[in-house]
N, C-alpha and C positions, 0 to 999 in steps of 0.2 A: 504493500500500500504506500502509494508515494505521498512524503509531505506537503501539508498545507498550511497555510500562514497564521493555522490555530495551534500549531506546534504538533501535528496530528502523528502519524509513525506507527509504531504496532500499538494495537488498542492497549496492550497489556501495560506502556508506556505512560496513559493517562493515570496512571494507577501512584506514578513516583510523584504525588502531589505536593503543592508548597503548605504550608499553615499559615492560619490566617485567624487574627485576633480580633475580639472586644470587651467593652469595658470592663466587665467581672474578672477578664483573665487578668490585667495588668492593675498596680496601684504604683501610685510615684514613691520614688523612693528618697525620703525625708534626706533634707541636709542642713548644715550649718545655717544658723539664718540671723540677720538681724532686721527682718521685717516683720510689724505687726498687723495684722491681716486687713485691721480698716486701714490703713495706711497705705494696700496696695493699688495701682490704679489699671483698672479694668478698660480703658479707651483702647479700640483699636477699629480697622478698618474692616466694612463687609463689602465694600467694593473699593476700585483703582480710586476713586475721588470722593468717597461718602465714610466719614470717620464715624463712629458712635461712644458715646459716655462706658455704654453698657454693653459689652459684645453679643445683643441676644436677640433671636428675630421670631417671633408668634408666626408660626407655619399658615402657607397659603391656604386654609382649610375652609368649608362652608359652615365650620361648626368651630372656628376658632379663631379665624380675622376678618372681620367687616371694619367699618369708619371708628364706632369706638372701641375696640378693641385696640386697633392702630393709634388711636389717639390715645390712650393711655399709655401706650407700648412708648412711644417717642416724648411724652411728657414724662418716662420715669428713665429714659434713657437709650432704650432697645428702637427697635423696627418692628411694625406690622405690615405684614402683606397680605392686601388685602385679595381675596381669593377671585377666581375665573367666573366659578358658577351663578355668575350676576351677565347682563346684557351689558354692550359696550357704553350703553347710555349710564347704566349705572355703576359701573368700575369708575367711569369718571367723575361722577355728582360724589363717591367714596373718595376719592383720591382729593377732591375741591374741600373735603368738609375737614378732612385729616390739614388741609395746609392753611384751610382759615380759621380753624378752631384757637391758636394763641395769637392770632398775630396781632397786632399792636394795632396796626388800622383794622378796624372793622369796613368792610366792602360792603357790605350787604345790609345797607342801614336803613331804619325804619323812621323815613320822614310824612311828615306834615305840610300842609298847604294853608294858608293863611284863611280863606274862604270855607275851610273846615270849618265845623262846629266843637265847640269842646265833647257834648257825648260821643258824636264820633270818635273823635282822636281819641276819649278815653277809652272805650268800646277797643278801637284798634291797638292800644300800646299796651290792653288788657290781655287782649288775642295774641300779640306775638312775645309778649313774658318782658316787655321793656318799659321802663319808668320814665321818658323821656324821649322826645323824637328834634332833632333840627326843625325849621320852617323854612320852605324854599318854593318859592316861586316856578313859571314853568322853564325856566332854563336852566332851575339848582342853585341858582344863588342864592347862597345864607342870607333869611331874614332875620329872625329870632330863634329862638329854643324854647321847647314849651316844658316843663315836666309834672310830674303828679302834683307834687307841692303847690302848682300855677291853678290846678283846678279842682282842689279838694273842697266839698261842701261850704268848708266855714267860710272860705274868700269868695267876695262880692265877685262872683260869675255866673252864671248860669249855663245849664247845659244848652241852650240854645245862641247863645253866643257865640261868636266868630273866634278863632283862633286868633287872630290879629287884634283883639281884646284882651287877652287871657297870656300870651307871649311874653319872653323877658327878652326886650329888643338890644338889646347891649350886652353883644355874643364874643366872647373869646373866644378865636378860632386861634389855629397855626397850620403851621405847612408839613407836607408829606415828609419832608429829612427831619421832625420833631424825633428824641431822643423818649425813652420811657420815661428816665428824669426829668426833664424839660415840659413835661408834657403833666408829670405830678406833682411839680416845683410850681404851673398857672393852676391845679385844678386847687392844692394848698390855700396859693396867694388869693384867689377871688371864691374860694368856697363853694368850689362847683364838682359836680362828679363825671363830668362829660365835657370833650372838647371836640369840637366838628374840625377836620382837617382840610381846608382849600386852597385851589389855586392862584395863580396872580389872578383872575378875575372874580374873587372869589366864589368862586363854584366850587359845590360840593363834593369831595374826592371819598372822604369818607369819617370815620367817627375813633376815638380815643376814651375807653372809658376807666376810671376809676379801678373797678373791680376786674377787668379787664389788665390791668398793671400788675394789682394786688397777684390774680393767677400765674401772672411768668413768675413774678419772683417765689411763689411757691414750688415753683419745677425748676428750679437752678438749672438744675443737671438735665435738663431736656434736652433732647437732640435736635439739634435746629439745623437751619440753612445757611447762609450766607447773608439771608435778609430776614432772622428769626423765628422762620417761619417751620412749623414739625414738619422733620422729616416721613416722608413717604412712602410705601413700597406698593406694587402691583405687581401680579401673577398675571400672565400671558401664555396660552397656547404656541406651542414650535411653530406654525403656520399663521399664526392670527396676525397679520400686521396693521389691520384696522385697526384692531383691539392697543397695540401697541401705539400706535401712533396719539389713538386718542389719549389713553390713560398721559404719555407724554407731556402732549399739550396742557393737559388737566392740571400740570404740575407735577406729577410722581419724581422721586429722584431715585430711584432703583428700580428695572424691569426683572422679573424671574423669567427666565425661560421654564415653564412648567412644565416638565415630560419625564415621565418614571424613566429613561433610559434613555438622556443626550448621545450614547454615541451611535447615534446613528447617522449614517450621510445626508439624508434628506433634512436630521434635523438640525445638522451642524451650518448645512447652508440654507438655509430657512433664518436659523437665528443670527448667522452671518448678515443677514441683509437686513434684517429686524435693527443686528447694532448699529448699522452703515446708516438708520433712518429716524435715529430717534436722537437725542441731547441726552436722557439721562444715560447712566450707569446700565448695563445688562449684563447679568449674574447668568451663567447656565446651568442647568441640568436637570436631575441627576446622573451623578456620574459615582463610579466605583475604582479607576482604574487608572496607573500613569498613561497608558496608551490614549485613553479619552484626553485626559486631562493636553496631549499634545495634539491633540486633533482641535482643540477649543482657546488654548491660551496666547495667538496670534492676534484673538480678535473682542474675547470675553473682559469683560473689567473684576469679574468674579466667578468662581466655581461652588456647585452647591454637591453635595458628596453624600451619598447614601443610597444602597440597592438594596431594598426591603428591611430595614429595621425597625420601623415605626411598630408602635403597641397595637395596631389595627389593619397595618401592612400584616398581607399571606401572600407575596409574592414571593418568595423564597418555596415556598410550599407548594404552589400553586405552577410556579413554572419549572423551580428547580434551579434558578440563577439569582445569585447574587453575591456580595462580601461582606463580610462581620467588618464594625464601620470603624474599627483602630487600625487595623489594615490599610482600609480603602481611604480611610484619610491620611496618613500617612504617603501611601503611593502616590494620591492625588499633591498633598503639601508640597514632595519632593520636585514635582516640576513644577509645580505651579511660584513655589518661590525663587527658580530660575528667573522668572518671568516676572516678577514682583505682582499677581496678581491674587488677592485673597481667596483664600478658601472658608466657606461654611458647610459646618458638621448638622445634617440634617435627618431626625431620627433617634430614635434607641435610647434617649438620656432620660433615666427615671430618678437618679440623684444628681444633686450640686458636682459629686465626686464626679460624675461619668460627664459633666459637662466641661471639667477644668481639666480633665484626663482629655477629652478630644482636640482641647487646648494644646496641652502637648506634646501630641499627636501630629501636629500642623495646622490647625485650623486654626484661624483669626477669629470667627464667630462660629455660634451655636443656632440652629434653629429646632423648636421645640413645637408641640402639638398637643397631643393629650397632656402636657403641664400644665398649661394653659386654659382648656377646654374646658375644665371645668370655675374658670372663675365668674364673676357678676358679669363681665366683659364681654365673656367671647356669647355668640349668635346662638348657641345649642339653647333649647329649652329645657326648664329646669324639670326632672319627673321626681315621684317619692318611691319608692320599693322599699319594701317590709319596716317602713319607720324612715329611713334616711334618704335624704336626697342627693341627686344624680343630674350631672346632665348631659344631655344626647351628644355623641360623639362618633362620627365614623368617619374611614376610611376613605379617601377620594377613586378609589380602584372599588370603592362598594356599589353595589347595584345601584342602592340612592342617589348618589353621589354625581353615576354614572347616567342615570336616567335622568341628570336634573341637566345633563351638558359637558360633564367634564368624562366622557369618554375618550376626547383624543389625547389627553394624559398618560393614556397606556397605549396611543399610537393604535386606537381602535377605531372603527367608523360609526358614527350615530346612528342606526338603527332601530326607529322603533320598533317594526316586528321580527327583530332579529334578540335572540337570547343573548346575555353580556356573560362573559366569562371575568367574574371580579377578579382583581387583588386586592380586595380588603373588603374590612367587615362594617356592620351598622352597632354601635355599643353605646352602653352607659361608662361616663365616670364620673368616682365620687365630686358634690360641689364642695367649693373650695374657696368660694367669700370674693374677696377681693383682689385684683392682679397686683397690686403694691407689696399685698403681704409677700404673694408666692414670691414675687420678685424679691424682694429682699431677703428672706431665704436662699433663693437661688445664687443672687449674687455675693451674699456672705459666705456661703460654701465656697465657691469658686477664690473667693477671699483668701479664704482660711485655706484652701489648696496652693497658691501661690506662697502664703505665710511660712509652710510647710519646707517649701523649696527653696526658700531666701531670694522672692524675686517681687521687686518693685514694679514690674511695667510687664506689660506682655510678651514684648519682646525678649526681655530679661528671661521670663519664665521658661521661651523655647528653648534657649538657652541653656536653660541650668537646668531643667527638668529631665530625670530618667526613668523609667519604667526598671520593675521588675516583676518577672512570669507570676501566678498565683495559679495554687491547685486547687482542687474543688475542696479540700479539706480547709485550703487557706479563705476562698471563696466563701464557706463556710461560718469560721471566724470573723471575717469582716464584719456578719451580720450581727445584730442582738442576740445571745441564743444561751440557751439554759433556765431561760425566764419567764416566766408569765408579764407580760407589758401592762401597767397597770393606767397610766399616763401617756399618755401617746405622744409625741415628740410634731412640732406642725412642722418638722423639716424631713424626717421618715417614717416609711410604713414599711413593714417586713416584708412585702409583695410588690414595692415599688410604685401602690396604685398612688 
C-alpha cells in the first residue's frame, strides 16, 4: 500500500500512535515565587490588535452570549461573542447595543419638541425609563431641557401646557471631544444631571449623563476601545460574508470564524476573503493541529483551538476525531507564536486550574460555555428539577441548535426534511446567580495559578511555567476525597458541574 500524505503505510503502522494530553493529566509545577496572586496581571491579547483586562471570552453559544451577556462580559473585562443563530439584522442591533451600552455620549437620545405638551413628554420620558429629555426644534437645535422636576404636580404647570412653558431655557451644553471629567466638573458646577452634547451650530449630537459617568467609573477595568466604547465580538459562518460585513459595520471589533473544523480548504479560503473584507480582527476556527494552525496564520489575527471538548460536544464520539485540548493547544501555540498571532483555548475548562493550565499550554485566552451558561446573563431559560434550579444549555452540533440555523457549523446543509446527524447534546446546568461572581472566581484561580509559578504578567507565566504528567491515582488526589463535603466551596464541585 503506497503512502499518502496522512502518513498512511501498513495499517498495522497507524497503531505506533503519539499521546496526547488534557487538563487532568498535567498540573504546573510550583516554583520559587515572589508574586502574590492579586498582584498578578491577567491583560493579554485575543487577537493581533484587541488586548483584554481579562483573558476570557463567553462562547459563541444561543444559550450563553447574546447583547447582555456581552455586555457584562466586557464591562468586567472579558469578551462576549455574540452567537450566529440570530438573522443578520439582528447580530447587528446585538453588536450596536454591546458598543452603546457605556459610552459616554449617549446617540440614541430621547428628545422633546417645544409645541409638546407637558402630559405628553411626561407620558413619553415615563415610556422610555428617562427623567429628562433636551428640546429641539425641527432641525435639532438645542432649545431648553425639560426634566421631571420642570413638571411635577406642585409647580405652576399644567398638563396641558406647552413645553416651551414648562423648559429651563438656559442649557449647558458642550462639544463631542468633552472629557468624563469635564463633562462632571459642569454637571457639579451648575447642578445638573445631564448635558446635551452639540455642534458648532448647535445641533444636537447627543447627551452626557450623570449616572451615565457614575457607570464607567464602576467598571474600571472594562475592556474598551480606542474611543471607550465595550469591546465586541461576533460569531460568523465560514461562508457568510453578508453576515460579516454587516456585524463589521455595526461596530464588532472581533469576527469568529465559527466552524467545528477550520481546516478545511473551502473554509480557509472563505474566511480568507471574509478577512480581506472586513476592518475588525478575524479569529479562526476551530482548529486542533500545527498543520491547521499553518494553513491559517498568513492571514488570521487569531486562532480558536479545540476538536470536541466542550461538556455538551459528542463529536469525538460521534465521529471518532479529534484532540485532548493541552495537546492541541500547545501544537496550535507553537506556530502560531512564530507568527505572533494569539491563540484561544476553546472548550473543556471546568476549573480556574484547567483555565490557567491552557494558559501555559500557549494560549493567550480562554473561551468558556457551560461556565457561563448558567449565570442571570447568558439567554438559557431558567427550569426547577427536583427543588433546584437549572438553566437550559446545549450544544450548537445539537438538533436545536441545528434546526434553529446553525447547521453549517459542522459544514452540514440546512435541511429541513433531511435528519441532522448532531454533535452535541440539549442539557441542563446548574444556575449560578450572577456573571461577576463566577468571574471573579474564575479569574482568582487563574491568579492564584500564576502566584504558584512566580509570574507577574502572562507573558512571564509562558515562560516560567512547566507541567508535570499526573496519574489517575494523582488525578485522584487533586480532588476533595475521603470526605463527606458539608459546605460547598462556590469555586468547586467534585463533578466539575
Amino acid at each position: 500500500m503506497a503512502n499518502d500524505d496522512s502518513g498512511g503505510g501498513r495499517f498495522s503502522d497507524k497503531l505506533q500512535v503519539p499521546e496526547a494530553l488534557t487538563f487532568d493529566d498535567v498540573l504546573l509545577r510550583p516554583k520559587e515565587s515572589h508574586v502574590e496572586p492579586d498582584e498578578a496581571d491577567l491583560a493579554s491579547r485575543v487577537s493581533k490588535h484587541v488586548e483584554l483586562p481579562v483573558p476570557v471570552l463567553s462562547a459563541a453559544m444561543d444559550t450563553v452570549t447574546e447583547d447582555e451577556m456581552a455586555i457584562a462580559m466586557a464591562r468586567h473585562g472579558g469578551l462576549g461573542v455574540i452567537h450566529r443563530n440570530l438573522d443578520v439584522d439582528e447580530v447587528a442591533a446585538h453588536v450596536e447595543r454591546v458598543k452603546r451600552a457605556d459610552e459616554l455620549i449617549i446617540r440614541d437620545v430621547v428628545t422633546a419638541t417645544p409645541d409638546q405638551t407637558v402630559l405628553e413628554v411626561d407620558e413619553m420620558m415615563d415610556a422610555e425609563g428617562v427623567n429628562g429629555a433636551p428640546v429641539v426644534d425641527e432641525d435639532g437645535t438645542v432649545l431648553g431641557i425639560i426634566s421631571g422636576t420642570d413638571i411635577r404636580p406642585y409647580l405652576e404647570v399644567g398638563e396641558q401646557d406647552s413645553v416651551r412653558e414648562a423648559m429651563t431655557e438656559e442649557v449647558i451644553t458642550a462639544r463631542k471631544d468633552v472629557t468624563a471629567r469635564e463633562a462632571l466638573e459642569l454637571m457639579y458646577e451648575h447642578k445638573i444631571e445631564r448635558v446635551p452634547i452639540v455642534d458648532e451650530g448647535d445641533q444636537l449630537i447627543g447627551l452626557v449623563t450623570m449616572q451615565g459617568i457614575l457607570q464607567r467609573r464602576e467598571y474600571d477595568n472594562a475592556a474598551r476601545d480606542e474611543d471607550g466604547r465595550l469591546i465586541a465580538g461576533a460569531a460568523v459562518g465560514p461562508f457568510e460574508l453578508d453576515r460579516a460585513i454587516r456585524a463589521d459595520e455595526a461596530g464588532a471589533d472581533v469576527l469568529f470564524i465559527d466552524c467545528a473544523h477550520a481546516h478545511n480548504r473551502n473554509v480557509v479560503d472563505s474566511a480568507r476573503e471574509i478577512a480581506e473584507a472586513v476592518d475588525a480582527d478575524v479569529v479562526v476556527g476551530n482548529i486542533g493541529t500545527s498543520e491547521a494552525a499553518e494553513a491559517l496564520v498568513d492571514f488570521a489575527d487569531g486562532l480558536k483551538v479545540g476538536i470536541g471538548p466542550g461538556s455538551i460536544c459528542t463529536t469525538r464520539v460521534v465521529s471518532g476525531a479529534g484532540m485532548p485540548q493541552i495537546t492541541a493547544v500547545s501544537q496550535v501555540a507553537d506556530v502560531a507564536a512564530e507568527h505572533d498571532v494569539p491563540v484561544i483555548a476553546d472548550g473543556g475548562i471546568r476549573y480556574s486550574g484547567d483555565a490557567i493550565k491552557a494558559i501555559a499550554a500557549g494560549a493567550d485566552a480562554v473561551m468558556l460555555g457551560s461556565y457561563f451558561a448558567g449565570t442571570d446573563e447568558a439567554p438559557g431559560r431558567v427550569v426547577t428539577m427536583q427543588g433546584k434550579k437549572y438553566k437550559q444549555y446545549r450544544g450548537m452540533g445539537s438538533v436545536g441548535a441545528m434546526q434553529s440555523g446553525d447547521a453549517q457549523r459542522y459544514l452540514k446543509e440546512e435541511d429541513e426534511d433531511e435528519e441532522y446527524v448532531p454533535e452535541g447534546v440539549e442539557a441542563a446546568t446548574p444556575y449560578k446567580g450572577s456573571l461577576r461572581s463566577e468571574l471573579h472566581q474564575l479569574v482568582g484561580g487563574m491568579q492564584s495559578g500564576m502566584g504558584y509559578v512566580g509570574a507577574a504578567t502572562i507573558s512571564e507565566f509562558k515562560e516560567r511555567s512547566e507541567f508535570v504528567r499526573v496519574s489517575a491515582a494523582g488525578q485522584t488526589e487533586s480532588h476533595a476525597h475521603d470526605v463527606l463535603i458539608t459546605d460547598e466551596a462556590p469555586n468547586y464541585k467534585p463533578d466539575g458541574s
